[in-house]
DSSP file (Angstrom, degrees, kcal/mol; ACC not computed):
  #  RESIDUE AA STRUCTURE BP1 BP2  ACC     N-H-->O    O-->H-N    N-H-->O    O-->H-N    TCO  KAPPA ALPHA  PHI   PSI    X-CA   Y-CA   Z-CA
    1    1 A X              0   0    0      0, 0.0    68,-1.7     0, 0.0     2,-0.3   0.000 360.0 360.0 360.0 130.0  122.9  147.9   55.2
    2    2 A X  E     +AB  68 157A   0    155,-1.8   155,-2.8    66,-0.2     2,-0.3  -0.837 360.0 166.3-103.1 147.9  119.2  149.0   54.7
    3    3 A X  E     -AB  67 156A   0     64,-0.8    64,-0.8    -2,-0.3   153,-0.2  -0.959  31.6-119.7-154.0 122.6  117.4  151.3   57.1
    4    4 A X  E     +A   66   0A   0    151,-0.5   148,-0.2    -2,-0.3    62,-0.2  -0.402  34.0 168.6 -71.2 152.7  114.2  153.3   57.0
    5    5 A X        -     0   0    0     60,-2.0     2,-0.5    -2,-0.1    60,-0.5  -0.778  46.9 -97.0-147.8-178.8  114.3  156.9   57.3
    6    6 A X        -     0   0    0     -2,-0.2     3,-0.5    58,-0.2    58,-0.2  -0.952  41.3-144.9-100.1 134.7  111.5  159.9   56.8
    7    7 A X  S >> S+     0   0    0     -2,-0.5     3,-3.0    56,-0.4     4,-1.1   0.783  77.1  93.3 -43.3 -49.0  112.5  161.1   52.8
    8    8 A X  H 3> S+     0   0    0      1,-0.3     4,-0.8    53,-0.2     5,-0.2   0.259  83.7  54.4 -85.2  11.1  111.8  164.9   53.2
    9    9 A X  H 3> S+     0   0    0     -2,-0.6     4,-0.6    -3,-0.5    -1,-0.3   0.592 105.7  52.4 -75.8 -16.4  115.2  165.3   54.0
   10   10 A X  H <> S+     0   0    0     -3,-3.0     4,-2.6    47,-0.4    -2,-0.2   0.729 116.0  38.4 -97.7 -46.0  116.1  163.6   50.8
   11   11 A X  H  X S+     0   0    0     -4,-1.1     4,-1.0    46,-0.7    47,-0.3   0.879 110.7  56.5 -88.5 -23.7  114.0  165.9   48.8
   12   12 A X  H >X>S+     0   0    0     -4,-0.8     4,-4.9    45,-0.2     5,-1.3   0.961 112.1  53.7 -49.5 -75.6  114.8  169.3   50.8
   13   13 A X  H 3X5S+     0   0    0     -4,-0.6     4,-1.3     1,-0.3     5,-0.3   0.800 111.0  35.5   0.1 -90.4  118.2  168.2   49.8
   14   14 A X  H 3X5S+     0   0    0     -4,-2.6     4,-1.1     1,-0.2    -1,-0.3   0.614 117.6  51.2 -74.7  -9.7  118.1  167.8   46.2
   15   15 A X  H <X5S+     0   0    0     -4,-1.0     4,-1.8    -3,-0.8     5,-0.5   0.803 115.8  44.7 -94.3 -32.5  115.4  170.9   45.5
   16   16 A X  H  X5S+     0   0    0     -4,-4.9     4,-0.6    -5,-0.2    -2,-0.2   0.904 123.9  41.8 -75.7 -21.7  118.1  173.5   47.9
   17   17 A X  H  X<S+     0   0    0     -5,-1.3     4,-2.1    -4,-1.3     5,-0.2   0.946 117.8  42.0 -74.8 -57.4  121.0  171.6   45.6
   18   18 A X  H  X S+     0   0    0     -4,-1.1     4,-4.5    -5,-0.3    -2,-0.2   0.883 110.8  53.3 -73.1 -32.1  119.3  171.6   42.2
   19   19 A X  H  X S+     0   0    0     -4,-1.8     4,-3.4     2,-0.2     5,-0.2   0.988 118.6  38.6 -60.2 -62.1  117.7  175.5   42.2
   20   20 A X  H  X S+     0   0    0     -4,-0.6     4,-1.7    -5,-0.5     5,-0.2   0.995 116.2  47.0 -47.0 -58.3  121.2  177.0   43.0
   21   21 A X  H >X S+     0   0    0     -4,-2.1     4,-2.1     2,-0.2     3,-2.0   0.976 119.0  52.9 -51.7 -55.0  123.3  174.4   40.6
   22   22 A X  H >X S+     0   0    0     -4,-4.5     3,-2.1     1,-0.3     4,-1.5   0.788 107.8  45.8 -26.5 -81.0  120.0  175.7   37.9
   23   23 A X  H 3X S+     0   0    0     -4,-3.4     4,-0.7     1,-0.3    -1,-0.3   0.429 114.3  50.9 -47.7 -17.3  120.5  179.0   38.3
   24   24 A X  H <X S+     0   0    0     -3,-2.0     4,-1.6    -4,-1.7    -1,-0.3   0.741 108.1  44.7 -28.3 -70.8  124.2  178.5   37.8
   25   25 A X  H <X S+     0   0    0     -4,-2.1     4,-2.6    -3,-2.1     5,-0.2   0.785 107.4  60.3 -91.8 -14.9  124.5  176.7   34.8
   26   26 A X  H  X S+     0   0    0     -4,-1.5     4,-3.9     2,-0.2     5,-0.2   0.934 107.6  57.4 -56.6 -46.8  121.6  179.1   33.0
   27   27 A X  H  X S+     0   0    0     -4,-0.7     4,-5.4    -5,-0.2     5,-0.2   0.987 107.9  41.7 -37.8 -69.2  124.4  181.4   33.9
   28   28 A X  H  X>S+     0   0    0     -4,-1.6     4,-2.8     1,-0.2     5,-0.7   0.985 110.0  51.2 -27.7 -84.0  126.7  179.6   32.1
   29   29 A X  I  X>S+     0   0    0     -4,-2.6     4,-3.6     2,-0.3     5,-1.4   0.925 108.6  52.6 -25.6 -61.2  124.9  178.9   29.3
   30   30 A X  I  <5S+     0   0    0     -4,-3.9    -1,-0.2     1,-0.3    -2,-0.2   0.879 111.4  52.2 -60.9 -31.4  124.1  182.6   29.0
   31   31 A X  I  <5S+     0   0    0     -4,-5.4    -2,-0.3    -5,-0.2    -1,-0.3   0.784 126.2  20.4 -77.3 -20.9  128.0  183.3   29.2
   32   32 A X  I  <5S-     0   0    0     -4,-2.8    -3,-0.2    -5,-0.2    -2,-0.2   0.648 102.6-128.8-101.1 -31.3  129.1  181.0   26.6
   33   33 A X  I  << +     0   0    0     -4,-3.6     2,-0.3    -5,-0.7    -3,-0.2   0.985  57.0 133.2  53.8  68.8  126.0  180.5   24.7
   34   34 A X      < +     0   0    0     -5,-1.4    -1,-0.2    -6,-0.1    -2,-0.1  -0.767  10.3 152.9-129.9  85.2  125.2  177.1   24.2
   35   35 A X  S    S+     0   0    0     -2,-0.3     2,-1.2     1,-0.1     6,-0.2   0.870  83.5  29.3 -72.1 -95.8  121.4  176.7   25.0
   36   36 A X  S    S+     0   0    0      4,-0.1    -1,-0.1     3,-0.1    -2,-0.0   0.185  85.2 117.9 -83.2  21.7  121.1  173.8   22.7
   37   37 A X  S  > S-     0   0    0     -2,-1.2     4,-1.5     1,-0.1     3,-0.3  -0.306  80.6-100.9 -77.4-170.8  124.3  172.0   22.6
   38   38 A X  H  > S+     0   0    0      1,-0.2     4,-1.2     2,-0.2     5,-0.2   0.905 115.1  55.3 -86.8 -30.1  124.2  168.5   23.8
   39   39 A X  H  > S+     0   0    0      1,-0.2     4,-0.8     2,-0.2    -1,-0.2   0.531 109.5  45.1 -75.0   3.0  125.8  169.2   27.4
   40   40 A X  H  > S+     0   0    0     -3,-0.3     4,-3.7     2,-0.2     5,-0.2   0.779 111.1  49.9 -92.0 -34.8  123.3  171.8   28.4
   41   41 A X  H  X S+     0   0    0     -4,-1.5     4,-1.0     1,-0.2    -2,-0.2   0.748 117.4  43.1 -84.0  -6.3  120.4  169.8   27.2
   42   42 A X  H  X S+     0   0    0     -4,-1.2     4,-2.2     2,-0.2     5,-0.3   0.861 121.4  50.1 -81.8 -58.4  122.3  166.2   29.6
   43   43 A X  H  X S+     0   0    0     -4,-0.8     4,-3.9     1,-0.3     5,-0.2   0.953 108.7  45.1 -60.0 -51.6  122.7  169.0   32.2
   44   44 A X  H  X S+     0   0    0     -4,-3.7     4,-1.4     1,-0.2    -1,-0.3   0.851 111.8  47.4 -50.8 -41.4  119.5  170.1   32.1
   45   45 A X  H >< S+     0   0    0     -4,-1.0     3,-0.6    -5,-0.2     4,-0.3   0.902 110.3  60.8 -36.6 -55.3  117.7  166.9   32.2
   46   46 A X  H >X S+     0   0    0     -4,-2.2     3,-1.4     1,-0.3     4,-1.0   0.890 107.4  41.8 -20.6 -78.0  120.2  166.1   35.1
   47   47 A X  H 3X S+     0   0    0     -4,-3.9     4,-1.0    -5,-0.3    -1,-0.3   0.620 108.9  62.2 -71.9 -11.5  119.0  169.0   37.2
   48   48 A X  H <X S+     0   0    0     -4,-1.4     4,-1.1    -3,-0.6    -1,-0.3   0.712 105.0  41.5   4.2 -67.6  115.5  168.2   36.3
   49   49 A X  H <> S+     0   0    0     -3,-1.4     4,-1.4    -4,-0.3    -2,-0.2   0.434 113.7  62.6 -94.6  -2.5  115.2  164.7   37.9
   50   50 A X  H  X S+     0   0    0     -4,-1.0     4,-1.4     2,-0.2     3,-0.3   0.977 114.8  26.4 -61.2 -71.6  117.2  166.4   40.7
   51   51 A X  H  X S+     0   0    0     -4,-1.0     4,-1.1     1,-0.2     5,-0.3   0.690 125.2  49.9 -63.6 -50.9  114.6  168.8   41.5
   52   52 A X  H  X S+     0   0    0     -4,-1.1     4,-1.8     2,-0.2    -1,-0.2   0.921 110.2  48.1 -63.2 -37.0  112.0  166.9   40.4
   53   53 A X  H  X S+     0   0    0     -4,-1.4     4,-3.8    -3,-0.3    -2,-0.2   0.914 116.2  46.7 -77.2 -44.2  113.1  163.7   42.3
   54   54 A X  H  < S+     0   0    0     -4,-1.4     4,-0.3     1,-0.2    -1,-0.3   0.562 107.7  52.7 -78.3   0.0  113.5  165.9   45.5
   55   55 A X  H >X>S+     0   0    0     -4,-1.1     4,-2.5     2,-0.1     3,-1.6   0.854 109.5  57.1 -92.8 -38.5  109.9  168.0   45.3
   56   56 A X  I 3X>S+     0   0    0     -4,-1.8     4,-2.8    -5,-0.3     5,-1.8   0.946 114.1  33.0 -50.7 -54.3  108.5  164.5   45.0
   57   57 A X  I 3<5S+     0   0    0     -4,-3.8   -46,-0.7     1,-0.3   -47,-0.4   0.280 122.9  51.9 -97.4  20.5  110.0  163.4   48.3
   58   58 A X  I <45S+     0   0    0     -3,-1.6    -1,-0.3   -47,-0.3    -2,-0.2   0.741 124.5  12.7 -73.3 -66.6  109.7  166.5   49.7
   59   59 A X  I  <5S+     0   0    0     -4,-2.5    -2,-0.2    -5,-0.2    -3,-0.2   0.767 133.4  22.5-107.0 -47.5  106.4  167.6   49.3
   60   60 A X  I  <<S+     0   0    0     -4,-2.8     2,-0.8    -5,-0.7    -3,-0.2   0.632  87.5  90.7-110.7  -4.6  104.3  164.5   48.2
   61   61 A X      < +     0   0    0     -5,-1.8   -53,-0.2    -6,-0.3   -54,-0.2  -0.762  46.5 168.2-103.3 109.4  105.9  161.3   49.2
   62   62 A X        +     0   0    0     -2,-0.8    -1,-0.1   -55,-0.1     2,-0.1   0.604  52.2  82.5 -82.0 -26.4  104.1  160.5   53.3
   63   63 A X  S    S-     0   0    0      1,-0.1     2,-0.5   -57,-0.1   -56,-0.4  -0.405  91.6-100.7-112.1 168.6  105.3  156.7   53.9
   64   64 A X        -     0   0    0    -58,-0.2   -58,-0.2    -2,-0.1     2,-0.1  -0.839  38.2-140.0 -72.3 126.5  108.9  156.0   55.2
   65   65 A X        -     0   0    0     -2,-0.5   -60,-2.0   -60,-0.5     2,-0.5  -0.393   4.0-125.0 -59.7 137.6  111.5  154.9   52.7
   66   66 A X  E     -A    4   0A   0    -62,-0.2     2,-0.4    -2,-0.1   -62,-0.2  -0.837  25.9-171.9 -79.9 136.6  114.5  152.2   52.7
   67   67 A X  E     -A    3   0A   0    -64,-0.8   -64,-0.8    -2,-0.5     2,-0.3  -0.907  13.8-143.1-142.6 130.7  117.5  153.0   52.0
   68   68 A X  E     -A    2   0A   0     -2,-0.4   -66,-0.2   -66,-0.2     2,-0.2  -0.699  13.6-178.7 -93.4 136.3  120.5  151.4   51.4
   69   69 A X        -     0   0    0    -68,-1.7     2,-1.1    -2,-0.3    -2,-0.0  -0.792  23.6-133.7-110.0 163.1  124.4  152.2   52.3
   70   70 A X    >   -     0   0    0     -2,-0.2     3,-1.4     3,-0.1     6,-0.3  -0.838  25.1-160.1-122.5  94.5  127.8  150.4   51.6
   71   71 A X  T 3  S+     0   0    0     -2,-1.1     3,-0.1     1,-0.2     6,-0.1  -0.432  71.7  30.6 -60.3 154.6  129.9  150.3   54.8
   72   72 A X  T 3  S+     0   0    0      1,-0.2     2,-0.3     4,-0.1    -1,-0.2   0.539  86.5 109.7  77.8  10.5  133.3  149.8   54.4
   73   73 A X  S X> S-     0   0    0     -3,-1.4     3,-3.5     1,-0.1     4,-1.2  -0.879  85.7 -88.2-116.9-177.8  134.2  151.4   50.9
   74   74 A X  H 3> S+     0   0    0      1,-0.3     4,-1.0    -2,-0.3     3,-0.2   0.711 121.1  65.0 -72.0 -25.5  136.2  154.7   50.5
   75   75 A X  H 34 S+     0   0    0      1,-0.2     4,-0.5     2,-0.2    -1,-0.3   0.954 106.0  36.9 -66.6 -36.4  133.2  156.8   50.8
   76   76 A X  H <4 S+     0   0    0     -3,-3.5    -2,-0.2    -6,-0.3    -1,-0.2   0.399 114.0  58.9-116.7  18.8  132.0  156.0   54.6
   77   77 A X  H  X S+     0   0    0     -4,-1.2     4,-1.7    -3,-0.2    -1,-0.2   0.725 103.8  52.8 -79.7 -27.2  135.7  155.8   55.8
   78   78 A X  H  X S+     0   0    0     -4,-1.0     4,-1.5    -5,-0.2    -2,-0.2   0.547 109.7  44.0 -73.3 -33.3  135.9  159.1   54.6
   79   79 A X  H  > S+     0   0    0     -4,-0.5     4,-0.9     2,-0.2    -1,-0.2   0.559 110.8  58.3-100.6  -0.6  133.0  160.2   56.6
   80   80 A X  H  4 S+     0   0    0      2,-0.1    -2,-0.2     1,-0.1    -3,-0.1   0.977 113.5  38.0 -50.2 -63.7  134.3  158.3   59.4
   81   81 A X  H  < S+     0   0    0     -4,-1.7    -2,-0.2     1,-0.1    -3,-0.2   0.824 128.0  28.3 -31.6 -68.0  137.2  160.2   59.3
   82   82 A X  H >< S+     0   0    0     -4,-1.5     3,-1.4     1,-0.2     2,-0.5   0.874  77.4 177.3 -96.7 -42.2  136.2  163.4   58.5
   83   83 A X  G >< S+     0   0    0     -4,-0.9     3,-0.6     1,-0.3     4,-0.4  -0.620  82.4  12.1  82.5-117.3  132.1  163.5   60.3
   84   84 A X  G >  S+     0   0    0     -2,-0.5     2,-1.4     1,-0.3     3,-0.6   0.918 127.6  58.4 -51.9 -46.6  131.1  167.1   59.6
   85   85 A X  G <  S+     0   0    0     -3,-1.4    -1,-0.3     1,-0.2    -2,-0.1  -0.255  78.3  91.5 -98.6  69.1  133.6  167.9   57.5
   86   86 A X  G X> S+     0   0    0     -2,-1.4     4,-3.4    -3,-0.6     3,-1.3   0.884  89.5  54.6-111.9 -76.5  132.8  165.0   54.8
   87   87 A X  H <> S+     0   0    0     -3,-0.6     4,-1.6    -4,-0.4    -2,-0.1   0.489 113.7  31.5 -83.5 -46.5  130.8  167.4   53.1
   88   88 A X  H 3> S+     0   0    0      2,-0.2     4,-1.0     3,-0.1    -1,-0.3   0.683 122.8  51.8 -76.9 -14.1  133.0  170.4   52.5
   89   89 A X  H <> S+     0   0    0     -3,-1.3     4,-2.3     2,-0.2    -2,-0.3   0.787 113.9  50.8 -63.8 -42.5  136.4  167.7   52.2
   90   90 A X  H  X S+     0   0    0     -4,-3.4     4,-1.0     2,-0.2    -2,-0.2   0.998 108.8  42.0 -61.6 -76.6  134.0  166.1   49.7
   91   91 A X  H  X S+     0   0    0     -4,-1.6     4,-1.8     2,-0.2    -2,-0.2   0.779 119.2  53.6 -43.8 -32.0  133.0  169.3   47.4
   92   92 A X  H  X S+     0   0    0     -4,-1.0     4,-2.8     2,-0.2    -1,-0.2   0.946 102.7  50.5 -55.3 -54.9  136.9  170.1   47.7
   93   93 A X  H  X S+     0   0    0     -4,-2.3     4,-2.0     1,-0.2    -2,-0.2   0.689 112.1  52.0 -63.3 -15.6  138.1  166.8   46.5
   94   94 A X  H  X S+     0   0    0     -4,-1.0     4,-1.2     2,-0.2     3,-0.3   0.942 111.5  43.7-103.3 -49.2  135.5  167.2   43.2
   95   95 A X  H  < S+     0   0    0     -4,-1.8     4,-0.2     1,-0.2    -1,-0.2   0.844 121.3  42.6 -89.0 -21.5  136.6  170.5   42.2
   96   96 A X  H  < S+     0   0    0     -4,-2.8     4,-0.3    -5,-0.1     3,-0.3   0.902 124.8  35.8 -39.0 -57.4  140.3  169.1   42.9
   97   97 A X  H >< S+     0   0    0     -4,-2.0     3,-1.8    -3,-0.3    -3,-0.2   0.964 108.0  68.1 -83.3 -74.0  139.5  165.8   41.2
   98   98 A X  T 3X S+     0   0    0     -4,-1.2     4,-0.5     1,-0.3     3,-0.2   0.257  90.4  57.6 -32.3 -18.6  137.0  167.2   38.3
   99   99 A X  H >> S+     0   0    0     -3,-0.3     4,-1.7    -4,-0.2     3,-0.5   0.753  96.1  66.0 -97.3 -23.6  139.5  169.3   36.0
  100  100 A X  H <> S+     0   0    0     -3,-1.8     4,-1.5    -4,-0.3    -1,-0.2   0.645  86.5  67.7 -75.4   5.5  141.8  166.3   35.4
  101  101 A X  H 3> S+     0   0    0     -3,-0.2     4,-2.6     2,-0.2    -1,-0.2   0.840 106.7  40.0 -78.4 -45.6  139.1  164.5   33.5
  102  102 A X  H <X S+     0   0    0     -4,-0.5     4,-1.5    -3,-0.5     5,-0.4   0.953 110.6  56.4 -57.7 -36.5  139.4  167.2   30.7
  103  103 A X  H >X S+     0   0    0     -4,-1.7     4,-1.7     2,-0.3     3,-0.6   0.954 112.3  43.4 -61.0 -56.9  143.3  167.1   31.1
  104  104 A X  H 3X S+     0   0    0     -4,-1.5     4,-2.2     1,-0.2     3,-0.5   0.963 115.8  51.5 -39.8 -72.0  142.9  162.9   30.4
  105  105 A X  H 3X S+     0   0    0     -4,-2.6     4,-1.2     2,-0.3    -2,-0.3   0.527 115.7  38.6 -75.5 -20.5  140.4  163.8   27.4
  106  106 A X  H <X S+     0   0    0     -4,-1.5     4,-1.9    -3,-0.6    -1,-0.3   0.579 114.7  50.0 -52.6 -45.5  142.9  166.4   25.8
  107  107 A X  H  X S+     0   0    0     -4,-1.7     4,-1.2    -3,-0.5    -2,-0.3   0.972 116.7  44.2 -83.0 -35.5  145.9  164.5   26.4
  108  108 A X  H  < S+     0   0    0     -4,-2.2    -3,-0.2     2,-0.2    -2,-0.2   0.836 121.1  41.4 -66.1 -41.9  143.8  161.2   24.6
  109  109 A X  H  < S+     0   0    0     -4,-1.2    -3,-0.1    -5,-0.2    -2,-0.1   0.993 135.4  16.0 -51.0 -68.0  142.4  163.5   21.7
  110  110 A X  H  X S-     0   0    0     -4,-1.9     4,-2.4     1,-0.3     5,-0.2   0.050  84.5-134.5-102.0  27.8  145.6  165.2   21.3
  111  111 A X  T  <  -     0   0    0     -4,-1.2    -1,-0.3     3,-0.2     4,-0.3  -0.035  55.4 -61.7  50.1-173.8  148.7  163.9   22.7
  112  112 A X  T  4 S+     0   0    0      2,-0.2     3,-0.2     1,-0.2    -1,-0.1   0.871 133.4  54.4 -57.9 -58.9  151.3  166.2   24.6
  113  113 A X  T  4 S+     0   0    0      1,-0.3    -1,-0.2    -6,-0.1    -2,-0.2   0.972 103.5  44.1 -61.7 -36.2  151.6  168.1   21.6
  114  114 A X  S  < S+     0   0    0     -4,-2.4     2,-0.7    -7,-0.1    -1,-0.3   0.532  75.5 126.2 -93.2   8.4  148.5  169.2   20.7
  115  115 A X        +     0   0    0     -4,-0.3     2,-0.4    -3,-0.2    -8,-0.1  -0.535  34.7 163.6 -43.2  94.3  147.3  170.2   24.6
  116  116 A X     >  -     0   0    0     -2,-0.7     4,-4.0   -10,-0.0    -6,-0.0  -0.951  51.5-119.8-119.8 128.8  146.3  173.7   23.7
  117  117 A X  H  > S+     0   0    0     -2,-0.4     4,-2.6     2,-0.2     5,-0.2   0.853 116.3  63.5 -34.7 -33.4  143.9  175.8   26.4
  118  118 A X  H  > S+     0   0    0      2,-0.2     4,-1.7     3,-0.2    -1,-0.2   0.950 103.9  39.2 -69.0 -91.6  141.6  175.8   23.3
  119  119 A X  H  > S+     0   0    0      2,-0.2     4,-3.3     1,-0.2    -2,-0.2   0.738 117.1  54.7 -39.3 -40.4  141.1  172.1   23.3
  120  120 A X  H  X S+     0   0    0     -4,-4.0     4,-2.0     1,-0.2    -1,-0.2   1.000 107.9  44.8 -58.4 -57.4  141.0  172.1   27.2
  121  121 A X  H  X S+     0   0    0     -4,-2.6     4,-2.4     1,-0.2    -2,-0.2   0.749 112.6  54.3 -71.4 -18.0  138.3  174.5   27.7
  122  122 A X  H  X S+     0   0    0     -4,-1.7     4,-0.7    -5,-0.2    -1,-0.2   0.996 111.7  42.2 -86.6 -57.5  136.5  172.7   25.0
  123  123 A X  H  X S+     0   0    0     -4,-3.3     4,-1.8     2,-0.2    -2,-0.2   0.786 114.3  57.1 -35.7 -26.4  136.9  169.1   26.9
  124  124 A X  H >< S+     0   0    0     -4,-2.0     3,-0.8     1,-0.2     4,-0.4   0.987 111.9  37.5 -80.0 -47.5  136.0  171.1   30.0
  125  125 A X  H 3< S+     0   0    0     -4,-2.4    -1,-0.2     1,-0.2    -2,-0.2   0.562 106.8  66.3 -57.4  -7.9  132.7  172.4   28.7
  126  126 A X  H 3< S+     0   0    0     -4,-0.7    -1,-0.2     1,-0.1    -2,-0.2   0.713 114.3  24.0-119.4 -53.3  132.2  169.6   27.3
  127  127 A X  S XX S+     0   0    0     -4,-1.8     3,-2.1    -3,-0.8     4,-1.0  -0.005  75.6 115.7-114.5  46.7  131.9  167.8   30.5
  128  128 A X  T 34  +     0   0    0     -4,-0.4    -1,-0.1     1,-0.2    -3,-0.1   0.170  62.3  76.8 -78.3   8.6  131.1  170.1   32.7
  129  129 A X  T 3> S+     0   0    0      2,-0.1     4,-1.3     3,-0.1     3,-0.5   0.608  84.8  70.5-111.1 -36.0  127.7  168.3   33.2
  130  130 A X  H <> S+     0   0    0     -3,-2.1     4,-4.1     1,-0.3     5,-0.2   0.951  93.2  62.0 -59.9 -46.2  130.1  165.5   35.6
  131  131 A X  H  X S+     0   0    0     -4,-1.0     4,-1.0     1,-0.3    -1,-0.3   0.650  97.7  52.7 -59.7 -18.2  130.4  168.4   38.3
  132  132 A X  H  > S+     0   0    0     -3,-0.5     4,-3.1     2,-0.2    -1,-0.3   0.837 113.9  36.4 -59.4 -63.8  127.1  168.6   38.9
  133  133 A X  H  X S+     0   0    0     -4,-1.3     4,-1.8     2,-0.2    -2,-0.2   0.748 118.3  56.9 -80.9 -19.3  126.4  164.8   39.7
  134  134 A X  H >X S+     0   0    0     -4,-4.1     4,-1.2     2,-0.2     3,-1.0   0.956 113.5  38.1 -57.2 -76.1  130.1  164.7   41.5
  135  135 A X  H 3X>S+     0   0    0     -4,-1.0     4,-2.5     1,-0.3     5,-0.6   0.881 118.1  51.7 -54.9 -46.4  129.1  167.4   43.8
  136  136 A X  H >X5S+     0   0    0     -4,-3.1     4,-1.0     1,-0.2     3,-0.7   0.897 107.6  60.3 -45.4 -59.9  125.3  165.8   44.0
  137  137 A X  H <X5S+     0   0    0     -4,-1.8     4,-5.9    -3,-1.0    -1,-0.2   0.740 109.2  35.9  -8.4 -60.5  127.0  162.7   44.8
  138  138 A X  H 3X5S+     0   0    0     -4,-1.2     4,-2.7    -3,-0.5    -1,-0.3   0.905 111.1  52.7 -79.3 -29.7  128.4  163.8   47.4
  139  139 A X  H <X5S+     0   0    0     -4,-2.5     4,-1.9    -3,-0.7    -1,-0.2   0.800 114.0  56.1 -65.1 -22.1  126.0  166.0   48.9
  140  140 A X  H  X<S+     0   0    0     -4,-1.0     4,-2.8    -5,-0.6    -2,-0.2   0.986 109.5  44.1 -68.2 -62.8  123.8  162.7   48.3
  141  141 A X  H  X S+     0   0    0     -4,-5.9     4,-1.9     1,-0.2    -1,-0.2   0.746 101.9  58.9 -85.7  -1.2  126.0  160.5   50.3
  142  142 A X  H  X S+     0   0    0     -4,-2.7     4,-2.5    -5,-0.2    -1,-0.2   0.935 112.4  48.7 -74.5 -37.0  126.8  162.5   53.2
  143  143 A X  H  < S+     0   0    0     -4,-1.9     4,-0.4     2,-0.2    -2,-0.2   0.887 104.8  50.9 -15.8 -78.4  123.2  162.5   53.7
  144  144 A X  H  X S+     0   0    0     -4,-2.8     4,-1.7     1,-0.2     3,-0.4   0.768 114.5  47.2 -63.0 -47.0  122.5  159.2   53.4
  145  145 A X  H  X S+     0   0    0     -4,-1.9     4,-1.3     2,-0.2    -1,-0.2   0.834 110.1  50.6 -34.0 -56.6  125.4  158.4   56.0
  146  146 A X  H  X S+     0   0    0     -4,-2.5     4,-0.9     2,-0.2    -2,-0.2   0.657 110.2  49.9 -62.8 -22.6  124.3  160.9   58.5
  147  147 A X  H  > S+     0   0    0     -4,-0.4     4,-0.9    -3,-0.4    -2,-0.2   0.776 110.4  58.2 -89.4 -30.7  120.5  159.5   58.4
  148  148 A X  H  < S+     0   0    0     -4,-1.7    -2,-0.2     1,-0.2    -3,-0.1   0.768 106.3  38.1 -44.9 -44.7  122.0  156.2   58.8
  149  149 A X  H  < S+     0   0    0     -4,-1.3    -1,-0.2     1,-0.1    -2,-0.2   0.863 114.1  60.9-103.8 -34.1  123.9  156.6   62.1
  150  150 A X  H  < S+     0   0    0     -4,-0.9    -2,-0.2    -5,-0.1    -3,-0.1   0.374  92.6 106.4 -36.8 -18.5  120.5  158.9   63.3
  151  151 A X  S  < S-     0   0    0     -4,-0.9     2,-0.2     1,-0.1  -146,-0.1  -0.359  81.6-109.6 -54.4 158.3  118.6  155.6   62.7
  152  152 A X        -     0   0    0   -148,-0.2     4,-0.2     1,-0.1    -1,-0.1  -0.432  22.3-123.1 -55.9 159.9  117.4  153.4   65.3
  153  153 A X  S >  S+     0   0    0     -2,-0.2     3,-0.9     1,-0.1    -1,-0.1   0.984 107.2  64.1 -49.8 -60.0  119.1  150.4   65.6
  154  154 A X  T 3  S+     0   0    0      1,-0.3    -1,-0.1    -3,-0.0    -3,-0.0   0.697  98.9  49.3 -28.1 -48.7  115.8  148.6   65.1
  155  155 A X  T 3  S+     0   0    0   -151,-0.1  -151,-0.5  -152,-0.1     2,-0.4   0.479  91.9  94.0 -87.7   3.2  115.0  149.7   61.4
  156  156 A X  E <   +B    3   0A   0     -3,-0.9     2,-0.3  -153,-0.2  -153,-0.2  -0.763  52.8 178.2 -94.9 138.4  118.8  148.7   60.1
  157  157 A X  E     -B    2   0A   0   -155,-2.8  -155,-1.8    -2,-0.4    -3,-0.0  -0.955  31.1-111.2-139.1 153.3  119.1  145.2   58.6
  158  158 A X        -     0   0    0     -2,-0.3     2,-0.4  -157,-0.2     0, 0.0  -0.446  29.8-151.3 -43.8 128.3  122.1  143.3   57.0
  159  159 A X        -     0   0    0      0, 0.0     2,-0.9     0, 0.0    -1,-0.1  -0.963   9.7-133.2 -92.6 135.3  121.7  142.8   53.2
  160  160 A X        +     0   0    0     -2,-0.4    -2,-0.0     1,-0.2     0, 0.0  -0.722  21.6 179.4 -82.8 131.1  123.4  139.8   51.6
  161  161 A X              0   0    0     -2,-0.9    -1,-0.2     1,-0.1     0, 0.0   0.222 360.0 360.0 -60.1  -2.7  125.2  140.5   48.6
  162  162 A X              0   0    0      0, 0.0    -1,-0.1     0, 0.0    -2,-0.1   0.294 360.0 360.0-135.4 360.0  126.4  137.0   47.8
């Protein structure tokens, strides 16, 4: 379904999301010391167009926007379900969800045998860049949901897929 909405929610959004996650992973970075490895410099981009995307539609972007959602797949049963608490059920489920991706990439490098905490934390830093755009994700689609059912009727239309 597509629906106009005003953006500056969109962009508030992604600049109060991206400043913190910034400050965060410069943290990181400073504890580990990897400025220039290849996942700060993805992450950094990341949070970049984050911030960037959201001062635009914050600050400069005037006209009303479309935007499109997909009823009916596991994301907006889930905020059926849950409503308010999408959003902290959501951020739960990624920091749940998000360490087995190293655990997969350790056990694929190195079989059973060669799982060593050394080889985890190196898959986990490694992608540590996904947790950002999971949690963004989500923060993204509770949004997008919540401006959806705040629509008018009027401004929704059916899009065909087929």
């Amino acid at each position: 379904m597509a629906y106009s909405r005003n953006p500056r929610l969109t962009g508030k959004v992604g600049v109060c999301f991206g400043l913190p996650m910034l400050a965060l992973w410069i943290l990181r970075c400073y504890e580990i010391d990897s400025w220039t490895t290849l996942t700060s410099i993805i992450s950094y981009a990341s949070l970049a167009f984050i911030i960037g995307f959201g001062l635009y539609h914050w600050v400069f972007c005037r006209r009303v926007v479309t935007c499109s959602v997909t009823l009916g797949d596991f994301r907006h049963s889930m905020y059926l379900r849950f409503g308010r608490r999408y959003l902290p059920v959501g951020l739960a489920a990624v920091m749940v969800v998000y360490p087995l991706v190293p655990v997969l990439l350790t056990l694929i490098d190195n079989g059973f045998g060669g799982f060593t905490a050394a080889a985890f934390m190196h898959n986990f830093d490694a992608t540590a860049w996904m947790l950002v755009l999971m949690a963004y994700r989500v923060v993204d689609s509770y949004i997008d949901y919540t401006d959806y059912y705040r629509s008018p009727e009027s401004s929704r239309e059916k899009l065909d897929w087929y």
